[in-house]
mmCIF file of the protein (N, C-alpha, C, O) and its ligand, coordinates in Angstrom:
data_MODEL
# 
_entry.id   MODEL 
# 
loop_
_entity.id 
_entity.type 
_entity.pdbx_number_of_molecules 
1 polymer     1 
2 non-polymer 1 
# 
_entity_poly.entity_id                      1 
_entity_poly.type                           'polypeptide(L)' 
_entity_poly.nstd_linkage                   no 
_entity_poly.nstd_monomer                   no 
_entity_poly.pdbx_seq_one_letter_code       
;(UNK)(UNK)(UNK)(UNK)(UNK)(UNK)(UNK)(UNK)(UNK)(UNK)(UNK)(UNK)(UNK)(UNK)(UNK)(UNK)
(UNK)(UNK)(UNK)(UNK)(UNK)(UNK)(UNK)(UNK)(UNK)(UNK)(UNK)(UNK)(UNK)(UNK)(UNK)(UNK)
(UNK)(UNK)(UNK)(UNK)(UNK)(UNK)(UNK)(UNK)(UNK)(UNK)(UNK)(UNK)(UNK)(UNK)(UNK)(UNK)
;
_entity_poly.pdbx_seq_one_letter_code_can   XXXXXXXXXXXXXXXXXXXXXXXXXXXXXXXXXXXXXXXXXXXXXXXX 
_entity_poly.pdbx_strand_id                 A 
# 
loop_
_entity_poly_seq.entity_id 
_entity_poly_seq.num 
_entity_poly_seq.mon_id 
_entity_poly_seq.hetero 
1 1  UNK n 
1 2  UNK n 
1 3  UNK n 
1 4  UNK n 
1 5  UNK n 
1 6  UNK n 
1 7  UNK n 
1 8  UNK n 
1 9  UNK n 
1 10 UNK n 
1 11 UNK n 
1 12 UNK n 
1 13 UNK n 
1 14 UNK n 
1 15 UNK n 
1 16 UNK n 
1 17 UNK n 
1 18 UNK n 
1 19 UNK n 
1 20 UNK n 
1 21 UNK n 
1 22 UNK n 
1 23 UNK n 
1 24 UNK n 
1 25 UNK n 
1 26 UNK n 
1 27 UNK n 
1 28 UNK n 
1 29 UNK n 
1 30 UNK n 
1 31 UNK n 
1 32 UNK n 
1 33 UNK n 
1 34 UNK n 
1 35 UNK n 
1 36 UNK n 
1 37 UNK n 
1 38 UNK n 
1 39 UNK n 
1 40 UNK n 
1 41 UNK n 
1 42 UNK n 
1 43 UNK n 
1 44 UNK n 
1 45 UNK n 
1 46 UNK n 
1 47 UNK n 
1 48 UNK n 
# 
loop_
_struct_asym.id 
_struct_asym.entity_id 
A 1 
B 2 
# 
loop_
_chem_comp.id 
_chem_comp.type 
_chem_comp.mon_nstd_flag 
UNK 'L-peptide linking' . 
ZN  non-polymer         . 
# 
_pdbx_entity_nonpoly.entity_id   2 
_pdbx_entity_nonpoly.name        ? 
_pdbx_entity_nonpoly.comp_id     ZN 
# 
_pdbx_nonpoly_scheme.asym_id         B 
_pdbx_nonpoly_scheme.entity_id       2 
_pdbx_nonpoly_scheme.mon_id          ZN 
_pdbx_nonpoly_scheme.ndb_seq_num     1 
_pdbx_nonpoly_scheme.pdb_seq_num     101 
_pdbx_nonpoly_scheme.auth_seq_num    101 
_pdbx_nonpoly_scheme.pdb_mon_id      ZN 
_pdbx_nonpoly_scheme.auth_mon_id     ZN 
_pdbx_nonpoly_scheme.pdb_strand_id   A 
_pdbx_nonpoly_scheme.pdb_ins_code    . 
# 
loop_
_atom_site.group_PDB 
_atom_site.id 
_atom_site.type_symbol 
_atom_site.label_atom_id 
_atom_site.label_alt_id 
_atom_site.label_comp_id 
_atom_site.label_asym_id 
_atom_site.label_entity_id 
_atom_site.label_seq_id 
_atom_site.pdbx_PDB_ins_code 
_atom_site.Cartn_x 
_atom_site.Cartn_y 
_atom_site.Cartn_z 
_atom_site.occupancy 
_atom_site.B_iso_or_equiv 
_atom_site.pdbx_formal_charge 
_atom_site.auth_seq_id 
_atom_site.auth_comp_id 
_atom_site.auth_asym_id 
_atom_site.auth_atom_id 
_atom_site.pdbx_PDB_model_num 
ATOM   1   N  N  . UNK A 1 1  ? 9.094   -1.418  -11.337 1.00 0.00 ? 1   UNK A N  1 
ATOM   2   C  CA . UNK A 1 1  ? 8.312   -2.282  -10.455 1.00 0.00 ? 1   UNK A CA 1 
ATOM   3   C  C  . UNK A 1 1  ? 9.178   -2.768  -9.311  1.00 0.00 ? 1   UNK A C  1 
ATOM   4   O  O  . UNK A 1 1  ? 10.370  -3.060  -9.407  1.00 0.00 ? 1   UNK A O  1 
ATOM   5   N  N  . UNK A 1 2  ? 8.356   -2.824  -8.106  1.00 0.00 ? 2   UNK A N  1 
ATOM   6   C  CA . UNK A 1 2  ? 9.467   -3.898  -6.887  1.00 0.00 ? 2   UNK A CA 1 
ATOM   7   C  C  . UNK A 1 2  ? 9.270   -3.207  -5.764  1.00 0.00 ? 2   UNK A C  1 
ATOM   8   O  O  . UNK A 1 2  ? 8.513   -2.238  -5.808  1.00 0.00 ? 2   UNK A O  1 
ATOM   9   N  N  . UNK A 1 3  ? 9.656   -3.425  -5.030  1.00 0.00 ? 3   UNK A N  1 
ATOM   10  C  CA . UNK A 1 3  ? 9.384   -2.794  -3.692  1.00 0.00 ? 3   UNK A CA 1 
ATOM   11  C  C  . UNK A 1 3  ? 9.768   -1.559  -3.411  1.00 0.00 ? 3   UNK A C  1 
ATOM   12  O  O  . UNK A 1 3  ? 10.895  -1.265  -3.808  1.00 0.00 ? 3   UNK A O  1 
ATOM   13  N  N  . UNK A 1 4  ? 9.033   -0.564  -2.717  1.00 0.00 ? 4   UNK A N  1 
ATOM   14  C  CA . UNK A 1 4  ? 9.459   0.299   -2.580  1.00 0.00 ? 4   UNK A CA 1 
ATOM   15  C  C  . UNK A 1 4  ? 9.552   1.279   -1.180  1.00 0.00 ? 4   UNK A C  1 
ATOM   16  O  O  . UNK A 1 4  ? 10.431  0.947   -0.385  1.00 0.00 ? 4   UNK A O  1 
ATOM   17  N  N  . UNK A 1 5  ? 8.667   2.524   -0.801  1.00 0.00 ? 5   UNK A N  1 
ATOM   18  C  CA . UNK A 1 5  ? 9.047   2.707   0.367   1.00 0.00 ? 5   UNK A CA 1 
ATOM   19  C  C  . UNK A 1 5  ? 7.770   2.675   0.665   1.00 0.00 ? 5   UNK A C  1 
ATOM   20  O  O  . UNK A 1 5  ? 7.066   3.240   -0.172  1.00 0.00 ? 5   UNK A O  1 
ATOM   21  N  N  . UNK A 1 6  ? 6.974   2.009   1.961   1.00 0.00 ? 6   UNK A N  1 
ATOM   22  C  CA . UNK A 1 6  ? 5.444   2.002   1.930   1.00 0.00 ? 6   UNK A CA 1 
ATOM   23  C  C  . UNK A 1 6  ? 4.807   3.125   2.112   1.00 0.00 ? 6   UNK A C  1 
ATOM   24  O  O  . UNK A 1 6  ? 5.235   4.142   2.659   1.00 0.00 ? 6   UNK A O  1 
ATOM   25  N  N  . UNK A 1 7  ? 3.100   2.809   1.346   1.00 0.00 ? 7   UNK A N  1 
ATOM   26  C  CA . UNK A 1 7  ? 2.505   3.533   1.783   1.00 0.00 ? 7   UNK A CA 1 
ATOM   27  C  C  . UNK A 1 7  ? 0.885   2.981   2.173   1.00 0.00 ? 7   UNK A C  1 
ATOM   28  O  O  . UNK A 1 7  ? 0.763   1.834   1.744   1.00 0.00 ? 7   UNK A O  1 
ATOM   29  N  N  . UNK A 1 8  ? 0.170   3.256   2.559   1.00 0.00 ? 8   UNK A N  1 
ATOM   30  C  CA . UNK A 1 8  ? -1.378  3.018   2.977   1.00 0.00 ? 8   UNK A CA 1 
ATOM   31  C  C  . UNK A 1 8  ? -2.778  3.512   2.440   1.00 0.00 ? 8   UNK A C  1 
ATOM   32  O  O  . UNK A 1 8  ? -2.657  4.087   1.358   1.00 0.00 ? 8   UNK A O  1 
ATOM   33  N  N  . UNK A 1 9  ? -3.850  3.452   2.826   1.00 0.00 ? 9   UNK A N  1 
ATOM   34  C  CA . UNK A 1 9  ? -4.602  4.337   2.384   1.00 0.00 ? 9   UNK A CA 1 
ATOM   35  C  C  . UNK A 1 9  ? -5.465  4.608   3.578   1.00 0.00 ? 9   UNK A C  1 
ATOM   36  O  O  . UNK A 1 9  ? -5.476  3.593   4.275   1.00 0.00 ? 9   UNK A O  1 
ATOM   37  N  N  . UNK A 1 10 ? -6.271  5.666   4.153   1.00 0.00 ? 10  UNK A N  1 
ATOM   38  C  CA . UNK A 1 10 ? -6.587  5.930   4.895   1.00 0.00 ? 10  UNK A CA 1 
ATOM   39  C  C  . UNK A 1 10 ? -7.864  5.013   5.643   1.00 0.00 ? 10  UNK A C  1 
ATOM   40  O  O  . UNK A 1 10 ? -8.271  4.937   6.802   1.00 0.00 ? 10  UNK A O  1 
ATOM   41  N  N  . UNK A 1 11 ? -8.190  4.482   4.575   1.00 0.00 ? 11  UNK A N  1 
ATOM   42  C  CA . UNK A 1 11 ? -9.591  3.799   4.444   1.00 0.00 ? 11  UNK A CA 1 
ATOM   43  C  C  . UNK A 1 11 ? -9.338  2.317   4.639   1.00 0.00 ? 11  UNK A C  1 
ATOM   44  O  O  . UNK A 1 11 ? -10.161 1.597   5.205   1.00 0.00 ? 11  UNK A O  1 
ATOM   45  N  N  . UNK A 1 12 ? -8.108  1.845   4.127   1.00 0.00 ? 12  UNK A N  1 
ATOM   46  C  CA . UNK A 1 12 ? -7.535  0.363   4.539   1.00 0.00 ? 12  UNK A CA 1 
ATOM   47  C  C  . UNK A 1 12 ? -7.236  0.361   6.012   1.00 0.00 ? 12  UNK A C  1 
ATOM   48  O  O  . UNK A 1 12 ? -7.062  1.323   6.760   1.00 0.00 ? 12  UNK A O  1 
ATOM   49  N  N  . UNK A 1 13 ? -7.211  -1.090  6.298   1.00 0.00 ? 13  UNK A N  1 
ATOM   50  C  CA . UNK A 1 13 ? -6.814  -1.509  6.738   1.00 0.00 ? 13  UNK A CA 1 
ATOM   51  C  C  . UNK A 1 13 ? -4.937  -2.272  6.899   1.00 0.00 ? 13  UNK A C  1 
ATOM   52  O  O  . UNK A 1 13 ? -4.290  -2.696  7.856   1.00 0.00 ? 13  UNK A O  1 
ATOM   53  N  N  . UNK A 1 14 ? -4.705  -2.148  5.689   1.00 0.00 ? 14  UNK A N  1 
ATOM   54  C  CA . UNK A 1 14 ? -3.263  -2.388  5.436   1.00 0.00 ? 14  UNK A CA 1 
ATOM   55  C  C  . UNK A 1 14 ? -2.637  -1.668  4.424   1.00 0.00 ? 14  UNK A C  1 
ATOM   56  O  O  . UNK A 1 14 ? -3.166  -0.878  3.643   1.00 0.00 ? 14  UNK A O  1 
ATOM   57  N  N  . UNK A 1 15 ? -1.185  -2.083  4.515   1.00 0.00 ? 15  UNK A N  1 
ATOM   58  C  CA . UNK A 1 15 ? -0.141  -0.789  4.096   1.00 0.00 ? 15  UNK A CA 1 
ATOM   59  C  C  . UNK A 1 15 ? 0.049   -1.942  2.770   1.00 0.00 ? 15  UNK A C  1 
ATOM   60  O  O  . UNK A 1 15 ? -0.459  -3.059  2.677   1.00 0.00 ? 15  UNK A O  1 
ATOM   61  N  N  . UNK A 1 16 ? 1.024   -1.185  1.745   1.00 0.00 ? 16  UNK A N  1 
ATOM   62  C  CA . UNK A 1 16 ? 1.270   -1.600  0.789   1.00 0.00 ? 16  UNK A CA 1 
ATOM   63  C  C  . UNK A 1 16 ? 3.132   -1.292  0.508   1.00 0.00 ? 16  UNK A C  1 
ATOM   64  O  O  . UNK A 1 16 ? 3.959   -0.597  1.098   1.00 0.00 ? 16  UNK A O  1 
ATOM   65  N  N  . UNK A 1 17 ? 3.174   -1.926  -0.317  1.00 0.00 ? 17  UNK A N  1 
ATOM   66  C  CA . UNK A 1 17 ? 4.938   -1.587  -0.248  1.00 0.00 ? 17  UNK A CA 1 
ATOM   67  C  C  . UNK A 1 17 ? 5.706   -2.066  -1.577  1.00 0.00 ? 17  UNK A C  1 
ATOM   68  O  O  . UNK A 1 17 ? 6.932   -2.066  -1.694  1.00 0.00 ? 17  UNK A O  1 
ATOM   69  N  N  . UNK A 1 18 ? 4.941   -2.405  -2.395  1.00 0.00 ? 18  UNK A N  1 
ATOM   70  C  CA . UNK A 1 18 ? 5.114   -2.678  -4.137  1.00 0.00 ? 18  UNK A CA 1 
ATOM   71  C  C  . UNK A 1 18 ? 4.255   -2.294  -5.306  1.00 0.00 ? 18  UNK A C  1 
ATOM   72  O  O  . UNK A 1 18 ? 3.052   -2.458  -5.513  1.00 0.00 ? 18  UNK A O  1 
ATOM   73  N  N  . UNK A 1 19 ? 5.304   -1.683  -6.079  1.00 0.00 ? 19  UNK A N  1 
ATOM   74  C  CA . UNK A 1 19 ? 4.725   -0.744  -7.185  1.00 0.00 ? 19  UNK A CA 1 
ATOM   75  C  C  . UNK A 1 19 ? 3.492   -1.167  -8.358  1.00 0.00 ? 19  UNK A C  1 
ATOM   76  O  O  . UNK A 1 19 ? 2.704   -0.612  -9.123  1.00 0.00 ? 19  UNK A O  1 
ATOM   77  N  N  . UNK A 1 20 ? 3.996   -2.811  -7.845  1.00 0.00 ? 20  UNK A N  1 
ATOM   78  C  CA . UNK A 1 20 ? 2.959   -3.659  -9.033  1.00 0.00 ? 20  UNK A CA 1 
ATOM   79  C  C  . UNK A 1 20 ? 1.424   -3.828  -8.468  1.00 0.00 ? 20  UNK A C  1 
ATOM   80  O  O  . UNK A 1 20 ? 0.513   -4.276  -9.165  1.00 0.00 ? 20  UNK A O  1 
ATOM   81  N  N  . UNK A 1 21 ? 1.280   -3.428  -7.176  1.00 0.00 ? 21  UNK A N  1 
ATOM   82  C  CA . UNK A 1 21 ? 0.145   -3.761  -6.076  1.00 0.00 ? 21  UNK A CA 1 
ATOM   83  C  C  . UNK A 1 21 ? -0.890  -2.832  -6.873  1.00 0.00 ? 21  UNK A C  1 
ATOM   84  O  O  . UNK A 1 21 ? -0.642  -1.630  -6.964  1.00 0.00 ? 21  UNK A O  1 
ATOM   85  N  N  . UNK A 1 22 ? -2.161  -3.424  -7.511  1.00 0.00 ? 22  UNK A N  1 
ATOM   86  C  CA . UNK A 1 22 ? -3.158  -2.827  -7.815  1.00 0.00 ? 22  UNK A CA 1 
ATOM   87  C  C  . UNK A 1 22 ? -3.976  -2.450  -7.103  1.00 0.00 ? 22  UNK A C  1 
ATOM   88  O  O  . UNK A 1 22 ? -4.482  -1.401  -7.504  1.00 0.00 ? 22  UNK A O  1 
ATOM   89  N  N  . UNK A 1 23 ? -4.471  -2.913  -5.960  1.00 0.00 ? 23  UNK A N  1 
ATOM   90  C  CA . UNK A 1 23 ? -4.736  -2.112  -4.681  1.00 0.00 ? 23  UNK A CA 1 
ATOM   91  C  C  . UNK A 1 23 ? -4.304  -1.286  -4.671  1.00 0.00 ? 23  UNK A C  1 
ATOM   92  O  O  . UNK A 1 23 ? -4.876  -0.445  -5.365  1.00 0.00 ? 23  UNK A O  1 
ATOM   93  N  N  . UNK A 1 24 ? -3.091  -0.830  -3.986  1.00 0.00 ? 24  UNK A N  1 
ATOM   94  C  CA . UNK A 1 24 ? -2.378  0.129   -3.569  1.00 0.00 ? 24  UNK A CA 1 
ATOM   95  C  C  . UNK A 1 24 ? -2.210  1.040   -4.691  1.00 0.00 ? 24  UNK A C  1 
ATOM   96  O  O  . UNK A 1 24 ? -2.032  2.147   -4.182  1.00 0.00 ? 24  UNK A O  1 
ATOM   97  N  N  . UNK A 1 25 ? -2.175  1.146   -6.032  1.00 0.00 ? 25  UNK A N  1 
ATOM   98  C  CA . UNK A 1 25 ? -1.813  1.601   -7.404  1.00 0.00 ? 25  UNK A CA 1 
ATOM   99  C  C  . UNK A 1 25 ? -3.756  2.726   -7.019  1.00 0.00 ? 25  UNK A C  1 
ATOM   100 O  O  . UNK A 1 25 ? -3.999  3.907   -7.270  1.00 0.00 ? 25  UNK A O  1 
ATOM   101 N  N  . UNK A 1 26 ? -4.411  1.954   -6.559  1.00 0.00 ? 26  UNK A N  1 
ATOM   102 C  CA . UNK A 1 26 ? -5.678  2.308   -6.976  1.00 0.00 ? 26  UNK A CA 1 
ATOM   103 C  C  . UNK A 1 26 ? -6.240  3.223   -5.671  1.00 0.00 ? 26  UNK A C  1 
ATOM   104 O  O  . UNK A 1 26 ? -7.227  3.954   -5.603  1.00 0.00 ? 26  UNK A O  1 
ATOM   105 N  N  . UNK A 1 27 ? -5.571  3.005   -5.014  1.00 0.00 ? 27  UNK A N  1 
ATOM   106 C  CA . UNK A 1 27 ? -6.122  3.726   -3.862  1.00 0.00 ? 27  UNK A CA 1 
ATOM   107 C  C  . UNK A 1 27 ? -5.766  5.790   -4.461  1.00 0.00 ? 27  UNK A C  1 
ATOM   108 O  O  . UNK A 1 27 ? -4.874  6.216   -5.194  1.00 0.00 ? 27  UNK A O  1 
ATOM   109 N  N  . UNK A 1 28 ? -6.765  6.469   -3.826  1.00 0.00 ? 28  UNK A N  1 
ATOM   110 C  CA . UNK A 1 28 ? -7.479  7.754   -4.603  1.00 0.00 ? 28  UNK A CA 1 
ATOM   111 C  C  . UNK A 1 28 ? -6.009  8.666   -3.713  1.00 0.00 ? 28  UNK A C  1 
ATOM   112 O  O  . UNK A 1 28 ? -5.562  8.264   -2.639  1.00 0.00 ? 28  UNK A O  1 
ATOM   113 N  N  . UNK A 1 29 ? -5.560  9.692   -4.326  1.00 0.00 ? 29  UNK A N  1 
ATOM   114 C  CA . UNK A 1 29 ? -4.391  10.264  -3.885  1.00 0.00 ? 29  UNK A CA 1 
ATOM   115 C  C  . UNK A 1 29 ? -4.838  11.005  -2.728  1.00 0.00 ? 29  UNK A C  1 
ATOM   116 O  O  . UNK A 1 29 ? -3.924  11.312  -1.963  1.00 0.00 ? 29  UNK A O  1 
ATOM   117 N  N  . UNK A 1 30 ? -6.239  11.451  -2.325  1.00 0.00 ? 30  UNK A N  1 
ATOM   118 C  CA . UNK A 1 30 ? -6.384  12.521  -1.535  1.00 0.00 ? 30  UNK A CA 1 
ATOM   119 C  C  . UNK A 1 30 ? -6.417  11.287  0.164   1.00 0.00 ? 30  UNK A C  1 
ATOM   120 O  O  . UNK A 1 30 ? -6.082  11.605  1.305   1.00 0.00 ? 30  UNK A O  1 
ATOM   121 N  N  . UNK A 1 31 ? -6.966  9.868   -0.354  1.00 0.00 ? 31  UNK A N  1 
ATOM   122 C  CA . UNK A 1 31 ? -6.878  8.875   0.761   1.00 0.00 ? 31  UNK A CA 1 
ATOM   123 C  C  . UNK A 1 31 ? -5.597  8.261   0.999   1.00 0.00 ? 31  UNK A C  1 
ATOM   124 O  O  . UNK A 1 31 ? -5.592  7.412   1.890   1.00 0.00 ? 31  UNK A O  1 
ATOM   125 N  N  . UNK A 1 32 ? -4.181  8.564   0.229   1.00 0.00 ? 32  UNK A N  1 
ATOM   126 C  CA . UNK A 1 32 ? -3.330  8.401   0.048   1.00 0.00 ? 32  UNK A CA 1 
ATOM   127 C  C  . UNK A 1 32 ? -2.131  8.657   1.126   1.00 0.00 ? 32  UNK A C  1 
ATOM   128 O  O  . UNK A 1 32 ? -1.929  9.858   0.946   1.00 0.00 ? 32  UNK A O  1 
ATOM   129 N  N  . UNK A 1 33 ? -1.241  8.256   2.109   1.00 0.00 ? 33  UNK A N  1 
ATOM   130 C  CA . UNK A 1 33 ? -0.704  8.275   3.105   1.00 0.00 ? 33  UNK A CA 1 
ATOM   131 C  C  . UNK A 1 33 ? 0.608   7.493   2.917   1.00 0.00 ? 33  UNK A C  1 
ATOM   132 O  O  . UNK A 1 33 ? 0.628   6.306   2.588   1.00 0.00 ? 33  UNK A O  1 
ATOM   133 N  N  . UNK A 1 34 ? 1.826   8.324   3.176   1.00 0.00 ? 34  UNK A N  1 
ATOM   134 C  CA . UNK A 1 34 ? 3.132   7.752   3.380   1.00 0.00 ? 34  UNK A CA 1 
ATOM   135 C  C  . UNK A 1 34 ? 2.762   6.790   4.572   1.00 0.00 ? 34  UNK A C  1 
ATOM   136 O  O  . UNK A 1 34 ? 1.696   6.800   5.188   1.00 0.00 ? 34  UNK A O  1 
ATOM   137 N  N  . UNK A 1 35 ? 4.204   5.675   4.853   1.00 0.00 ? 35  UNK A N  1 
ATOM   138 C  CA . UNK A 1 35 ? 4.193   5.053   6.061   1.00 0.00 ? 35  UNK A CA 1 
ATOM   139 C  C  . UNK A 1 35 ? 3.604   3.919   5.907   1.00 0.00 ? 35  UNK A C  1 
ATOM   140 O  O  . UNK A 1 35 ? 2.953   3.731   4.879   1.00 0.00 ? 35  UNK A O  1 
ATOM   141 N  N  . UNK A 1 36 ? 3.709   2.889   6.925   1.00 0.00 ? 36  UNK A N  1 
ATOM   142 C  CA . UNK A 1 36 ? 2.730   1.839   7.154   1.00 0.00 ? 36  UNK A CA 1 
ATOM   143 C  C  . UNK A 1 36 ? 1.019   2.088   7.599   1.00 0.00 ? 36  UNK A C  1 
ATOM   144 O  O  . UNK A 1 36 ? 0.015   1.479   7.230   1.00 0.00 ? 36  UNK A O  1 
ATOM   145 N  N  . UNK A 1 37 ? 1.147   2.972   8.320   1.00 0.00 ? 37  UNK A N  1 
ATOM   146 C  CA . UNK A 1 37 ? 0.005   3.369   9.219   1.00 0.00 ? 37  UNK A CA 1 
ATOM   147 C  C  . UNK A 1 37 ? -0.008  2.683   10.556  1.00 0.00 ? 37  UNK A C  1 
ATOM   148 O  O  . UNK A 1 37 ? -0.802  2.865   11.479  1.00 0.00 ? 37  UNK A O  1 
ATOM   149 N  N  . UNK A 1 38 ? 1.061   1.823   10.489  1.00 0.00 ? 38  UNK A N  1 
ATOM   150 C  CA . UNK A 1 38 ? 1.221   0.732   12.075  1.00 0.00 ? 38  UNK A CA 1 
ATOM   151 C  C  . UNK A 1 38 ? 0.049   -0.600  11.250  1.00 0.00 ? 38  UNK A C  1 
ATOM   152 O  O  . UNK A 1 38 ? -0.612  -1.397  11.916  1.00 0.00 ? 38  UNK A O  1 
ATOM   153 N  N  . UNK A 1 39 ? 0.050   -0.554  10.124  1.00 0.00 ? 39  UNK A N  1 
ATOM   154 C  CA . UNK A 1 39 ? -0.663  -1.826  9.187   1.00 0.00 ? 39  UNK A CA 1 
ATOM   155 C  C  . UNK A 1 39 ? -0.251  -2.454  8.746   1.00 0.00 ? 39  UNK A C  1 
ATOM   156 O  O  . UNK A 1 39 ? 0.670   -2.119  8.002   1.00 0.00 ? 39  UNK A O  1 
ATOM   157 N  N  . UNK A 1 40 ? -0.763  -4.388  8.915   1.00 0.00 ? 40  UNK A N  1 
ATOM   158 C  CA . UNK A 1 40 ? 0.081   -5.240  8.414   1.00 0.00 ? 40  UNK A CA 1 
ATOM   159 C  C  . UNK A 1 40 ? 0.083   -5.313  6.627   1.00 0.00 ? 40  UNK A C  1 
ATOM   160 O  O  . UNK A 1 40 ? -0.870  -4.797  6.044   1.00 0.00 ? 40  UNK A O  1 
ATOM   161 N  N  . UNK A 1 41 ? 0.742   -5.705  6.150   1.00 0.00 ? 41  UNK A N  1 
ATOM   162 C  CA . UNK A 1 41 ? 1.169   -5.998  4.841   1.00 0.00 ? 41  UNK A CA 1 
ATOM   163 C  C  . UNK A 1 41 ? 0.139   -6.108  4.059   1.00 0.00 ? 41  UNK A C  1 
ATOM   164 O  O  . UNK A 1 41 ? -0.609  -6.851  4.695   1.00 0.00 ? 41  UNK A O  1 
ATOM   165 N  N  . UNK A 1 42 ? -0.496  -5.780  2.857   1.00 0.00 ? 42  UNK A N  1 
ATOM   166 C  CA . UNK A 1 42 ? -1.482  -6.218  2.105   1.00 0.00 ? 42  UNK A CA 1 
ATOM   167 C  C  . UNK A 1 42 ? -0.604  -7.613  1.742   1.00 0.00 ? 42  UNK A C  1 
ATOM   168 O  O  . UNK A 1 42 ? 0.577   -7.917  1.912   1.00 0.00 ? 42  UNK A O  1 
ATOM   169 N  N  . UNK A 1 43 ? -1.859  -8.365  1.109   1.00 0.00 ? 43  UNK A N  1 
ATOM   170 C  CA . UNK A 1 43 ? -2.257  -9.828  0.723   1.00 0.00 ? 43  UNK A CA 1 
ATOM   171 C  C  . UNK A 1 43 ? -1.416  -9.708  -0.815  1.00 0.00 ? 43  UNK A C  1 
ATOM   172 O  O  . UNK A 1 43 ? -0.486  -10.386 -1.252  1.00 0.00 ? 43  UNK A O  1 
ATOM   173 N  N  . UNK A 1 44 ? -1.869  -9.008  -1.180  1.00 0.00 ? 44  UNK A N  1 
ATOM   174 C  CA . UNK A 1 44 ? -1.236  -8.732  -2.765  1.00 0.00 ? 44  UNK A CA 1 
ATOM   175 C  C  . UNK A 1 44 ? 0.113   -8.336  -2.557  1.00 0.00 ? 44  UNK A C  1 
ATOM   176 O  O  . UNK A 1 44 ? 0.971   -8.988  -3.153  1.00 0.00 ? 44  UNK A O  1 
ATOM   177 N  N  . UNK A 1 45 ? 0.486   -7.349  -1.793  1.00 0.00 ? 45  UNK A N  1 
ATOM   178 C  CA . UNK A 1 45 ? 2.079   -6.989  -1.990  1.00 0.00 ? 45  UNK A CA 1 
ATOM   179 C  C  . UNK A 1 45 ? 3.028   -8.167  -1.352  1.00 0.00 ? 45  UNK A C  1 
ATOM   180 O  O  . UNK A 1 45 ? 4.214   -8.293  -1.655  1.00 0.00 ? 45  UNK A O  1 
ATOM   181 N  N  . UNK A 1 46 ? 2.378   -8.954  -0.485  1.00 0.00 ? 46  UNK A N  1 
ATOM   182 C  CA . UNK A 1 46 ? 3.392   -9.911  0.150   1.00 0.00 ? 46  UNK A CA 1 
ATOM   183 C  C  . UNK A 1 46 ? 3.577   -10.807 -0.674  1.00 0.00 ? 46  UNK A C  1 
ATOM   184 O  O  . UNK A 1 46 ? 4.632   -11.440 -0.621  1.00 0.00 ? 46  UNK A O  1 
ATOM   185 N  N  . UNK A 1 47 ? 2.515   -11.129 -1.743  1.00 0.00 ? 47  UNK A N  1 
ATOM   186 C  CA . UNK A 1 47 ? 3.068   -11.827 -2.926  1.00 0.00 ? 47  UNK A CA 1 
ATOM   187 C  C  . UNK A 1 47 ? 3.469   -11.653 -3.897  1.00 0.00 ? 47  UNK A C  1 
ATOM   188 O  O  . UNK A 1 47 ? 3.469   -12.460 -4.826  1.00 0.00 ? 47  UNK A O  1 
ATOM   189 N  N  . UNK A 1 48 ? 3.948   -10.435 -3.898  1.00 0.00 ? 48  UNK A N  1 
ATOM   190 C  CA . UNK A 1 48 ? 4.758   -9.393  -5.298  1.00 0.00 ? 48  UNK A CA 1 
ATOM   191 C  C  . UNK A 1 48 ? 6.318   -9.857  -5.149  1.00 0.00 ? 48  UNK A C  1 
ATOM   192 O  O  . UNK A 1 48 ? 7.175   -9.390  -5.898  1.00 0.00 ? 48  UNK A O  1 
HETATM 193 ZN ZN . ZN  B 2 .  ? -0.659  -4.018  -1.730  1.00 0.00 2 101 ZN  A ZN 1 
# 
């Protein structure tokens, strides 16, 4: 668990960047995207 290197989902609006982020855990692999996307931080990972 902990931070790691970000990634996004195509369909968000924001990037994710921790392993514990159930959002981000849940987002579907084919909507799935290295990078930020140029997106601010999810709500959940900034409090991981
Ligand atoms: Zn997140």
């Amino acid at each position: 668990m902990g931070k790691t290197s970000p990634w996004h989902s195509i369909l968000s609006n924001v990037h994710h960047n921790n392993t514990s982020c159930n959002t981000g855990n849940n987002i579907e692999r084919e909507n799935r995207r290295s990078g930020t996307g140029g997106k601010p931080l999810c709500a959940e990972c900034a409090r991981l």
